[in-house]
C-alpha positions in Angstrom: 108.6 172.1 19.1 109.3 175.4 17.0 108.8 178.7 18.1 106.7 180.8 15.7 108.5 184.2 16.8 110.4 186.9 15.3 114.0 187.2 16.4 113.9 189.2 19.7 117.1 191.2 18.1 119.7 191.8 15.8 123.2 191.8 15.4 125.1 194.9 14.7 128.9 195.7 14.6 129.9 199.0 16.7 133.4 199.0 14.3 130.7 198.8 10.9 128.6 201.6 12.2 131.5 203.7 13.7 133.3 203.9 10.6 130.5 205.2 8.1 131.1 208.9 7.3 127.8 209.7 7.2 127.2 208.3 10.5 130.4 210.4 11.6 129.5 213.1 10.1 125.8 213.5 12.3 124.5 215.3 15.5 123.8 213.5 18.1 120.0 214.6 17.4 120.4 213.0 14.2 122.4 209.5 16.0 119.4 209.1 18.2 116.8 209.7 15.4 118.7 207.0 13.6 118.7 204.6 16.5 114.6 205.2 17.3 114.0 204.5 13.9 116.1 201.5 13.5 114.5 200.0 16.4 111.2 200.5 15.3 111.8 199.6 11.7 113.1 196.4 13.4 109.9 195.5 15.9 107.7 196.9 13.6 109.1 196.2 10.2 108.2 199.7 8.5 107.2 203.5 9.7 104.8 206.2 7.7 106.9 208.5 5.9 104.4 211.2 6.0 106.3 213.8 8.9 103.6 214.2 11.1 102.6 210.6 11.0 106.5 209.5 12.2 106.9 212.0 14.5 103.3 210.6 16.3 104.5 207.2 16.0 108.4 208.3 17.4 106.7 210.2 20.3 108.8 213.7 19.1 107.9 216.9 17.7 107.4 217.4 14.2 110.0 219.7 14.6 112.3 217.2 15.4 111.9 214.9 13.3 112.0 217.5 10.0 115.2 218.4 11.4 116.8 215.4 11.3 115.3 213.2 8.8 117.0 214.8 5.6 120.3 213.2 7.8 118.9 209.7 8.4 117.0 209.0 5.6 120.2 207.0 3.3 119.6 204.4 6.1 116.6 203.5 4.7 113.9 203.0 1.4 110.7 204.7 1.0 108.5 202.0 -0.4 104.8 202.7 -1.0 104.5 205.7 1.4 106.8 203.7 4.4 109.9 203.9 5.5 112.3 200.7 5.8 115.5 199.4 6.6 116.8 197.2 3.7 120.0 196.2 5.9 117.7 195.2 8.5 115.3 193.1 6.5 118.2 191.3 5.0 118.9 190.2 8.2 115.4 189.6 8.9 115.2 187.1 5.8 118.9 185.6 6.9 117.4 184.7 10.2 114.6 183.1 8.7 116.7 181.1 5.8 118.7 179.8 9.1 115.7 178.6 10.6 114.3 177.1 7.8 117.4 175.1 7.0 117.6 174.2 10.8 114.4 172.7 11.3 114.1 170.9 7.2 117.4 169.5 8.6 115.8 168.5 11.7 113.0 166.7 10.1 115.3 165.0 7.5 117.5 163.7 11.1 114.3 162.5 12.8 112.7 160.9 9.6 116.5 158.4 8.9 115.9 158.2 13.0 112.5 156.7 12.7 113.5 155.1 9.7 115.5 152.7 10.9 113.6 152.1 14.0 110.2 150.9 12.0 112.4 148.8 9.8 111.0 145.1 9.6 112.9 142.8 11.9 114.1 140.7 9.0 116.1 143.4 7.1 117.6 144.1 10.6 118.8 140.3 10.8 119.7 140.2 7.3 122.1 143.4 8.0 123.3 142.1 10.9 124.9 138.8 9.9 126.7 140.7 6.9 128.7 143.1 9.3 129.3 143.0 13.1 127.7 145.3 15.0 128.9 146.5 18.5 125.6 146.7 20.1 124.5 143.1 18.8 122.8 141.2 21.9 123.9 137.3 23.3 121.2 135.0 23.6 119.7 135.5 27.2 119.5 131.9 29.6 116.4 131.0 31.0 115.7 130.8 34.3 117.3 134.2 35.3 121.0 133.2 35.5 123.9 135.6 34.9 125.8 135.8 31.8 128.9 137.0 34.0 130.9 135.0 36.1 132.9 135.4 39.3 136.2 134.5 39.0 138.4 133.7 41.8 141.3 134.0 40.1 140.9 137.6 38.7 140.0 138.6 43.1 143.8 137.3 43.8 145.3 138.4 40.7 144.6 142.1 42.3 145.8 141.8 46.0 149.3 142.2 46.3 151.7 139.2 47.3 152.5 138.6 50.8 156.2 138.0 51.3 156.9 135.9 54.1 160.8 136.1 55.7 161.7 132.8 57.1 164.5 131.2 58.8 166.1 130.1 55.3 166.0 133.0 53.5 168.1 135.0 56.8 171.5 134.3 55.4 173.1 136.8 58.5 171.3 134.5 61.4 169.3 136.7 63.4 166.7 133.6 63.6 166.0 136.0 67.4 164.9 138.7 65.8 162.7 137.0 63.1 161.3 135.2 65.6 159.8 138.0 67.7 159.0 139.6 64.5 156.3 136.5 63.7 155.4 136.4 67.0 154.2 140.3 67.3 152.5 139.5 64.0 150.3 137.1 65.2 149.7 139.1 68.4 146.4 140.6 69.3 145.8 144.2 70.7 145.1 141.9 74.3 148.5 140.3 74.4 149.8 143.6 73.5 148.3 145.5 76.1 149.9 142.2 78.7 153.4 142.8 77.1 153.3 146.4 77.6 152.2 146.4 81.1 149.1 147.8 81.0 
């Protein structure tokens, strides 16, 4: 769902500002004039040019405002008795260019989306047996039985092989030792616990 808002704020470049003579060239008076006006052009769109009127509106003196004005005023038009920020408007309309574009390309998306889901089951078959598809369904068995099989083979195919050492393979004849070595194998921790004295 779309948001029918303005844009809570707008992008400025410290480096662009910073590096503008006339900017330079201001009182700080003048920078914060600049800045009050900017903001309010930008929530408000446009301010009264009449002195009085601006100076009302920027909670300052008239005084103020006179002051500085004649220093701030190449920041901005005066169209039909207000005051604007062309650079800001530009952004303004940038904004909402972007958000147009965004949501026609939305609709466009979701309209090929639901396109192809409301297609008539026939065309879908038709497609289907022309090219393979990876997400094409087998048949499904009656009576609820499993399309996947246990195999046996595949469970021993991943335990690891027991070697056994027998009497055959121990060319060096210590049958002794392999002999007690099967026979603690096959002992339990009770017949240990006898052997061991405990």
């Amino acid at each position: 769902m779309s948001q029918n808002r303005d844009a809570p704020a707008y992008q400025e470049y410290a480096a662009t500002i910073l590096a503008q003579l006339p900017f330079r060239t201001m009182t700080l008076q003048d920078r914060g004039l600049l800045y009050t006006m900017r903001l309010e052009c930008w929530v408000n769109v446009r301010l009264p040019h009449n002195h009085n009127d601006l100076a009302k509106v920027l909670g300052l003196s008239v005084g103020e405002v006179t002051g500085s004005l004649a220093a701030v005023l190449s920041y901005f038009e005066v169209v039909d008795g207000f005051i604007i920020s062309p650079e800001l408007e530009n952004y303004r309309a940038h904004l909402e260019d972007r958000k147009s574009k965004q949501s026609n390309g939305g609709k466009r998306g979701s309209a090929i989306t639901n396109g192809k889901r409301n297609r008539p089951a026939k065309a879908v078959d038709d497609e289907d047996s022309s090219t393979p598809s990876s997400t094409s369904r087998l048949p499904r068995r009656g009576g609820g039985e499993s399309l996947v099989k246990s195999s046996t083979k595949m469970q021993n195919q991943i335990q690891p092989p027991v070697k056994r050492i027998t009497t055959e393979a121990n060319s060096d004849g210590n049958a002794e030792w392999l002999a007690e070595y099967e026979a603690a194998e096959s002992c339990t921790a009770e017949d240990y616990a006898k052997a061991s004295g405990g």
